[in-house]
C-alpha angles and dihedrals in degrees: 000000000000118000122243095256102051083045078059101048094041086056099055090042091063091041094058095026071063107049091037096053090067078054094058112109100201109112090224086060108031089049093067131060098242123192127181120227116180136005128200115185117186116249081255094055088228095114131039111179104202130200123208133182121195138182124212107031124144102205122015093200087063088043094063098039090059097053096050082052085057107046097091087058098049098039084058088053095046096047089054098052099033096047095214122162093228118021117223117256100243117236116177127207127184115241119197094189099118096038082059104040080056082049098055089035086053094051096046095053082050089072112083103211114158120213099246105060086065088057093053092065108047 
């Protein structure tokens, strides 16, 4: 289990990993809504592994390439505002939660269930 302090730091590294991908100027990343959804940085603080979900992407493979292209960029910037001795390597991994959580919303607004058959029963 994660200390209170690295639950802290994981925390504020998704916060500003969040607001700094709408920054990213590399057309694979900016073209898509990106959110991150978890973080999990090592006791050291050498490693983060991020997870990221986006929408509108046309190729993950890209994705992800473009945001390994940018992680120099965005471990500067998070070195500077986080003030943090060593700076996390940044390893992204694609996360299809929420692709799967509007799938499963999609198929549930599909039935057509109407309320009072539900009623009847009970």
């Amino acid at each position: 289990m994660a200390s209170n302090r690295l639950q802290r730091t994981n925390e504020d590294i998704k916060i500003r990993l969040s607001e700094l991908l709408r920054e990213v100027k590399d057309p694979r990343v900016s073209s898509a809504l990106v959110s991150v959804t978890a973080t999990e940085t090592t006791s050291d603080l050498s490693h983060c592994k991020v997870y990221v979900s986006a929408l509108g992407i046309e190729s993950e493979k890209e994705f992800m390439k473009g945001l390994k292209s940018a992680s120099g960029w965005l471990r500067h910037e998070l070195g500077s505002s986080l003030r943090l001795r060593n700076v996390p390597e940044l390893h992204f991994e694609f996360d299809r939660s929420i692709e799967y959580g509007a799938h499963i919303n999609k198929m549930l607004s599909e039935l057509n269930i109407s309320s009072d058959e539900g009623e009847g029963e009970a």
